[in-house]
Structure formats: structure tokens, C-alpha cells
PLY file of the C-alpha trace (Angstrom):
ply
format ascii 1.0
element vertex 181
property float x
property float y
property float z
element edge 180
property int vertex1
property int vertex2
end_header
0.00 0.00 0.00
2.97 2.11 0.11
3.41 4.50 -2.32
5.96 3.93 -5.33
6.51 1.18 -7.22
3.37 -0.66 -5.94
1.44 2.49 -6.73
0.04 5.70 -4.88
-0.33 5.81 -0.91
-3.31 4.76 1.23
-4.79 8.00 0.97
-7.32 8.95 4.70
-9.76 12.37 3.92
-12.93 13.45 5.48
-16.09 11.66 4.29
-18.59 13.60 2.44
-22.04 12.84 1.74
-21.04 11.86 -1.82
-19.27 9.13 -0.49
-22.37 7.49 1.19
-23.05 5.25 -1.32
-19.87 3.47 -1.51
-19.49 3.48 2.12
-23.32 1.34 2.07
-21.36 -1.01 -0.53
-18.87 -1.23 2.01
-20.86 -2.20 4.80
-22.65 -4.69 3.04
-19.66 -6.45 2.42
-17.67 -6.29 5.58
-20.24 -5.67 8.18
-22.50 -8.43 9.84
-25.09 -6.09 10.57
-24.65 -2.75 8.82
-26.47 0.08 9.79
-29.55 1.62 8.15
-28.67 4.11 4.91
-29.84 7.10 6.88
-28.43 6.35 10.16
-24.81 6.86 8.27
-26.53 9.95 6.07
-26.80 11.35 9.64
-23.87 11.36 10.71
-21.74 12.83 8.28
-24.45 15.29 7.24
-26.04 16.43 10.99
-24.26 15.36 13.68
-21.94 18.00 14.81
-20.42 15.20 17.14
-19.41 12.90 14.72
-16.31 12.74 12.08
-15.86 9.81 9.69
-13.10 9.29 7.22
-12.60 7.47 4.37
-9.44 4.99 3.03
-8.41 4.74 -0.82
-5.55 3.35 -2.63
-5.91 4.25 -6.46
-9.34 5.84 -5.52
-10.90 2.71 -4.33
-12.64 2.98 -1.34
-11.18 0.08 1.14
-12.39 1.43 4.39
-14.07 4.14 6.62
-13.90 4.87 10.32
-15.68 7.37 12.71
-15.81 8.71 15.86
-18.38 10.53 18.44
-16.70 13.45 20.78
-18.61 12.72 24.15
-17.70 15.79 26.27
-13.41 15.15 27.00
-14.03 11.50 25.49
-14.09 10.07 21.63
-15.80 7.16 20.71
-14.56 5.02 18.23
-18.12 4.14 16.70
-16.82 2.49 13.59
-14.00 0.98 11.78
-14.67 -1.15 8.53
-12.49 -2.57 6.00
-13.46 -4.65 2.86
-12.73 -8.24 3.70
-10.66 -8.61 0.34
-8.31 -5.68 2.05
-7.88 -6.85 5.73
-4.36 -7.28 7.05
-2.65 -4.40 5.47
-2.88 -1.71 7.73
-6.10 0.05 6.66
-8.14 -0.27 10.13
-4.12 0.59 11.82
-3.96 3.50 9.43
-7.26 4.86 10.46
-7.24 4.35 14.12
-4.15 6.57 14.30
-6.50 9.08 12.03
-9.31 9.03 14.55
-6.75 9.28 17.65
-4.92 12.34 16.30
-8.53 13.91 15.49
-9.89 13.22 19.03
-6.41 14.86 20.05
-6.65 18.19 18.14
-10.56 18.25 19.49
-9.01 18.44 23.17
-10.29 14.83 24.02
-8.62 13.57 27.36
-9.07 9.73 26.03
-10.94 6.92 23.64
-13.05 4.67 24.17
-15.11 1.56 22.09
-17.12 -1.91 21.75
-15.37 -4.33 20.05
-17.10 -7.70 19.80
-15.27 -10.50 22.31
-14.84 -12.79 19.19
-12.77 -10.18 17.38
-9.09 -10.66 18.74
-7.59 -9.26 15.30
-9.00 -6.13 16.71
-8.55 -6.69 20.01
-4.73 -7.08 19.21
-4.61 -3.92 17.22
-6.35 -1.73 19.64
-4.05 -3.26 22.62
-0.92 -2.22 20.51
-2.57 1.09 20.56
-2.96 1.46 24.62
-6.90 0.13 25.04
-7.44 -1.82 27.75
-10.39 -3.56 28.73
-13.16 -2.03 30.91
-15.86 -3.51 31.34
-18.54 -5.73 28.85
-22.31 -5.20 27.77
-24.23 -8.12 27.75
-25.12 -9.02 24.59
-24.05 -5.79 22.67
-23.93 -7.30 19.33
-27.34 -8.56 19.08
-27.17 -10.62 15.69
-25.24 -13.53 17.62
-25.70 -12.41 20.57
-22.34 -11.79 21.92
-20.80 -9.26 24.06
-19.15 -6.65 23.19
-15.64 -5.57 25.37
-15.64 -1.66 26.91
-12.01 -0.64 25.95
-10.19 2.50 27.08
-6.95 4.41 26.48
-4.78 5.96 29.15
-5.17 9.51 28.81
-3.96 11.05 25.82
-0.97 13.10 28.12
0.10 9.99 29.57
3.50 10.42 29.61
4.13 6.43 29.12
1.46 6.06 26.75
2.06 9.27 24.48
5.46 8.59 23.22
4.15 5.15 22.84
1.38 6.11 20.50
3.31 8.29 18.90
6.15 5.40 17.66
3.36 3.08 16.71
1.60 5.30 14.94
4.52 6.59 12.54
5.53 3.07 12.05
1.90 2.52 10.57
1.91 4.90 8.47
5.21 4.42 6.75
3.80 0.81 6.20
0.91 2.09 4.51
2.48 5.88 2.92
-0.38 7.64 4.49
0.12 11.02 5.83
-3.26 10.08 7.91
-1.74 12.43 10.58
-2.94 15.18 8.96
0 1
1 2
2 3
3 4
4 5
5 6
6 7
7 8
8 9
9 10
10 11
11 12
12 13
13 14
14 15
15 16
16 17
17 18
18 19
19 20
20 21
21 22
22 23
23 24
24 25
25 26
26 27
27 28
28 29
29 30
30 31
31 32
32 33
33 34
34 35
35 36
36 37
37 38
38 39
39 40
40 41
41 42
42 43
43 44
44 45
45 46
46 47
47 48
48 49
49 50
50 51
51 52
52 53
53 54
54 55
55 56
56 57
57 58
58 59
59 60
60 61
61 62
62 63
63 64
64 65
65 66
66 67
67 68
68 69
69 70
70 71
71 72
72 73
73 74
74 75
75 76
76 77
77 78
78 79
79 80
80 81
81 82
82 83
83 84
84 85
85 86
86 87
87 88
88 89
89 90
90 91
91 92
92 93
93 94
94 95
95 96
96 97
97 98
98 99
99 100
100 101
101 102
102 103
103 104
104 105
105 106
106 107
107 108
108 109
109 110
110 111
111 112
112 113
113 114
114 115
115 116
116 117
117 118
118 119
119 120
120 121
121 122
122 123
123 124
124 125
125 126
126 127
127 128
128 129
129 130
130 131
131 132
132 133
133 134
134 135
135 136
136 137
137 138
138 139
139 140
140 141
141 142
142 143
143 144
144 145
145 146
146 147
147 148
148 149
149 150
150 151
151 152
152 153
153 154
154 155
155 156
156 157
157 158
158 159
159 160
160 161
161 162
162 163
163 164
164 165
165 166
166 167
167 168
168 169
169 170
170 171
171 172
172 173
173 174
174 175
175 176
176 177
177 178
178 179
179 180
């Protein structure tokens, strides 16, 4: 995904409503239980507490992710990735997007659900600081299965910080992104 010889960068920008209908493509394909066309059509078009970006390498759209501010706290609401493009450091590349963003909007921390059955995200989000907090019962109501409450340290940390920050430039020389931005 790098840019160069194997072709342009894994390029992370805001999502705009024009984008919608690639994003429902998207969900279709990589989500068990997507949500409705106009709960998404909400959030990027009224919800002044919500940001979502988008992921594209040669203008395909691979991925998306959002987040919620909640007061001092963001709220990783969503991170998606076509199943075809898993494992290359799309979801990485936009978790480090959504982290910086919650930073510049003076948020003290993150927080998210991530089903119990999911320990390829589980593993990303622990490289990334999150630590387990506490479960809802049944979150993820399609199988039935709990979903895990995880939690950064706060973003001044002074052990997590410099952490974050050496993980998160390794990502995204992986990928070429500039996704700091």
C-alpha cells in the first residue's frame, strides 16, 4: 500500500455525503449487521459530534472509520475494511487518524465496543494502549455476543504518548499515508 513502485499511498480524507453510497457497498460487504442508509446519512451530514473518514488506494474505497466526541471522550463508533483488504494496515492506518482527530478536538481519552470474538481487533487496539473495561451483555445482538468496553490511558500519559506516537509513525510508513494530517 505504500506508495511507489506498488502504486500511490493509502490516501485517509474526510467523508462527504457523496461518499455514502460506496461506504453502504462497504458495509454490506464487511459488516455483519450494517447500519440503516440514513443512520450513516446522519452522521456525516447532521451530527456536529461525529467525524468519519474514508481509506483509498488508487481511488478505491477500502475502508471508513468514525468517531463521536462525548464531552473530553471520543468514541470510536466504527472501523470497517473490505474483507478482500484486511491485514494491510487500513483499520491501523485509520485508528491513528481518529486518535490524532480526538487529540486536536481536546479529548482527554478513547473509548469503544469491540465484539469478544474479534481478537484481530482486540490485538490492534491493545498495541494502541486500550485496555479492557468492562462488557455489555449481549451488545452485538445478531449472535448475541458481548461486546468488550475498551479505554486508552489519557492522551498526556507520559508512558502512553510517546508510545502512540512510535506506533503510529511506524503505521503509516507501512501504509504511505500522511493520515496524521
Amino acid at each position: 500500500m505504500k506508495a511507489g513502485a506498488a502504486g500511490p499511498a493509502l490516501e485517509i480524507a474526510p467523508m462527504r455525503a457523496s461518499d455514502l453510497a460506496e461506504v453502504r457497498r462497504l458495509e454490506l460487504a464487511a459488516l455483519p449487521c450494517p447500519w440503516p442508509e440514513s443512520a450513516m446519512r446522519h452522521e456525516v451530514e447532521q451530527n456536529p459530534y461525529a467525524t468519519y473518514f474514508t481509506a483509498r488506494h488508487a481511488g478505491r474505497l477500502l475502508g471508513y472509520a468514525g468517531l463521536w466526541v462525548q464531552v473530553d471522550e471520543m468514541h470510536v463508533s466504527m472501523i470497517a475494511v473490505l474483507p478482500e483488504a484486511r491485514r494491510r494496515g487500513i483499520a491501523e492506518t485509520l485508528l491513528v487518524r481518529l486518535l490524532r482527530e480526538g487529540m486536536a478536538r481536546g479529548c482527554l481519552r478513547a473509548t469503544l465496543e469491540v465484539r469478544e470474538r474479534n481478537l484481530a481487533a482486540q490485538a490492534l487496539y491493545a498495541r494502541y494502549g486500550f485496555a479492557e473495561v468492562g462488557r455489555r451483555k449481549r451488545y452485538y445482538r445478531d449472535i448475541d455476543e458481548d461486546g468488550l468496553i475498551l479505554t486508552t490511558p489519557d492522551f498526556d500519559d507520559e508512558a502512553w504518548r510517546p508510545r502512540f506516537e512510535a506506533q503510529a509513525a511506524e503505521a503509516l510508513r507501512r501504509t504511505g499515508s500522511s493520515a496524521a494530517e
